[in-house]
C-alpha positions in Angstrom: 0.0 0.0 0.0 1.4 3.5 -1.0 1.3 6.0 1.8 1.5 10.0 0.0 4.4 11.9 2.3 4.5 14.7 0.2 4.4 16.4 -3.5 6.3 13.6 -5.8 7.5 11.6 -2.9 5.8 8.6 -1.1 6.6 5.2 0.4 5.5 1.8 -0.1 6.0 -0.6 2.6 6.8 -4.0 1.2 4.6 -7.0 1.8 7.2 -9.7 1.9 10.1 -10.3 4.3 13.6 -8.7 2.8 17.1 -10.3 3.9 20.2 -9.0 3.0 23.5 -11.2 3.6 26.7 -9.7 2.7 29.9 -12.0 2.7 27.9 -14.8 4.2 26.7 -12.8 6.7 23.0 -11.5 7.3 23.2 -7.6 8.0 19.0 -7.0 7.6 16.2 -9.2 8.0 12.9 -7.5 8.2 9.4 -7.3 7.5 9.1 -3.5 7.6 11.0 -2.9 4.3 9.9 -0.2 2.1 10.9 1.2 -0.9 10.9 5.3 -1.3 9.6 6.8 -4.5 10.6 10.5 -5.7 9.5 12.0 -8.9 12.0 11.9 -11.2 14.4 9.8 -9.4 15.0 5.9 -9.4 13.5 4.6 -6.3 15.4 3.5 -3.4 16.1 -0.2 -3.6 14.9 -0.8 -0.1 14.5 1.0 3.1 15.1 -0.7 6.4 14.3 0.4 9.8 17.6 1.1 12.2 17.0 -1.8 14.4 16.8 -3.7 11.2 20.2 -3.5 10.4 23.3 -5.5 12.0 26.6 -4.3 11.0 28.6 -6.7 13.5 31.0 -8.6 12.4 30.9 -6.9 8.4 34.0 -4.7 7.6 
């Protein structure tokens, strides 16, 4: 479902579950994705919340 934020910008949570593993490692698992849509830009891949993300370990 698309949420309006603001002229030419809104966000669009995703349904699905989104990992990310980087070097074998898993630095997002979520449900709470979302992608970000401006007008005239590409949209942002995906969006995690900051308690999402685990950066231990990845260097």
């Amino acid at each position: 479902m698309a949420r309006p934020m603001s002229a030419g910008v809104h966000i669009e949570m995703s349904p699905r579950r989104i990992r990310a593993v980087f070097h074998g490692k898993t630095i997002t698992d979520s449900s709470r994705a979302s992608l970000v849509w401006r007008t005239g830009w590409p949209p942002v891949p995906w969006y995690y919340e900051k308690v999402d993300i685990t950066v231990d370990g990845v260097a």
